[in-house]
N, C-alpha and C positions, 0 to 999 in steps of 0.2 A: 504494500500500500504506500509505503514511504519514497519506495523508487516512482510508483506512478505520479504521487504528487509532486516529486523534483522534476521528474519528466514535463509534467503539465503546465511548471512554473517556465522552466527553459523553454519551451516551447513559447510560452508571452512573450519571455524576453524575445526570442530570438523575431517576434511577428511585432512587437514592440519598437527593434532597433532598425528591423526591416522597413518599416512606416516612416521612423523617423530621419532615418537615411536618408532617403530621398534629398528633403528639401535641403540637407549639404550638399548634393551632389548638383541640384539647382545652383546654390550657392558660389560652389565653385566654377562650375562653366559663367555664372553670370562675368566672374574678374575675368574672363579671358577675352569678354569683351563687352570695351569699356565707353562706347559707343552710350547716352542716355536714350533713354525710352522712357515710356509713360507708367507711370505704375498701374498695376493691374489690383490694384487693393482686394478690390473685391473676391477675387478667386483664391489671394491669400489669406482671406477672412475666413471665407468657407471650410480652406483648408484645416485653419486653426480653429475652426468651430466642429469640423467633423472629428479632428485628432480630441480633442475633449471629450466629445459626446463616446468615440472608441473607449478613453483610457478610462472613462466613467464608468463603463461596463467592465472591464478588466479590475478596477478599484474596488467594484462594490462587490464582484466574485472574492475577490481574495481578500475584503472584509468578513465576507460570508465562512470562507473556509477557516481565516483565521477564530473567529466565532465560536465554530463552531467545536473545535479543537479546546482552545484558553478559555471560553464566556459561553457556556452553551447555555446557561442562564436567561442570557440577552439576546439568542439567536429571534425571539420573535422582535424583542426593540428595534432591534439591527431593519426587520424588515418591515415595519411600522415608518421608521424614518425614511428608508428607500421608497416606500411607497407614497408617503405624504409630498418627500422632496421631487419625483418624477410628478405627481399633482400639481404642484405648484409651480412646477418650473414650466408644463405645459399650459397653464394660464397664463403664466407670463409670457414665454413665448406667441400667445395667441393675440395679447395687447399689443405687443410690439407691432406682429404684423396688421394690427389693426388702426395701427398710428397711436395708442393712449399713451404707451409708452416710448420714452426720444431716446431714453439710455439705458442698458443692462446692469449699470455698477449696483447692483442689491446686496453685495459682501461688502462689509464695514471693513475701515482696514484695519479696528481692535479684531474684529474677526478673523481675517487673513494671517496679521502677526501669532494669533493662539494659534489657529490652524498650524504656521509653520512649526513652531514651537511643539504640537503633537504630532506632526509627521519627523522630524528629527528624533522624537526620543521613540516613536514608535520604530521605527529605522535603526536605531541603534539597538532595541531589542530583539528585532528581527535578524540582525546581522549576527551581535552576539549570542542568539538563540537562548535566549534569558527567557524562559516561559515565566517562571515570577513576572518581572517587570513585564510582558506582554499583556498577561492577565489584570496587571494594576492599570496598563494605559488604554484599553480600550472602551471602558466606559466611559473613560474622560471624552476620548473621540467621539463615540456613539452621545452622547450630552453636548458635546460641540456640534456636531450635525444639528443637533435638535436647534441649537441657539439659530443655526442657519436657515432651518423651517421657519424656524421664527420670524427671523429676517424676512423671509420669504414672504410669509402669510402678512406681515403689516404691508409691506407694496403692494400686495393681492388686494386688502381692505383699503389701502389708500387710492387705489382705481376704482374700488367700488363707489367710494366716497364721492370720489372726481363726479363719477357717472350719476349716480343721484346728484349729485348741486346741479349737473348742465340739466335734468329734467325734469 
């Protein structure tokens, strides 16, 4: 079982750095020639909005597994918050394209900085395969998602607001 799951990790990484490859190798053909052109934002947007939405499914698997392993206590939290946060993130995304919304920044940057802050020390537990500190750091994570549901859901109710005052 051990061997399958190191197989199944190598395997992201290896479709992980596969992905991320690429836009080096854009990178590097761009210096060889130095000619300007117009920027293509947009299709670099996408890019970096599809690489997200990929590594958000690979993230939330291997929250899941780790879970399930360190915190099997929390494997239903784990999927309470996944589920709330695809909710809400697919109503936001529906404003947007609906024009309510002008900008996506809905992560505080108190939020972002904790975030880092639990992905380093979750990382360093992972690395040094510390199942102690693994099992102490993911309810912190799993409570930080939630603070970002949170987030979520007051921009959710501040459109709703917007939308009743215009009617």
């Amino acid at each position: 079982m051990k061997k399958l799951h190191g197989l199944f990790i190598v395997a992201q990484l290896v479709s992980v750095l596969a992905f991320i490859q690429q836009p080096l190798i854009d990178s590097v053909s761009a210096e060889e020639n130095i000619v300007a052109q117009e920027c293509d934002c947009d299709k670099h947007h996408t890019k970096h909005k599809e690489f997200h939405q990929y590594m958000r499914i690979h993230k939330d698997f291997y929250y899941e597994l780790l879970t399930d392993k360190y915190a099997p206590e929390q494997a239903e939290q784990w999927k309470d918050i996944r589920s709330e946060r695809d909710l809400l993130l697919k109503k936001l995304t529906e404003a947007k394209k609906r024009g309510e919304l002008l900008h996506g920044d809905v992560k505080s940057k108190e939020w972002m900085e904790q975030h880092h802050f639990l992905q380093k020390q979750l990382t360093k537990a992972v690395k040094e395969r510390d199942e102690k500190k693994i099992a102490e750091v993911l309810p912190h994570v799993f409570a930080h998602y939630e603070a970002l549901n949170n987030e979520f859901q007051q921009r959710v109710n501040a459109l709703s607001d917007t939308q009743t005052e215009e009617e």
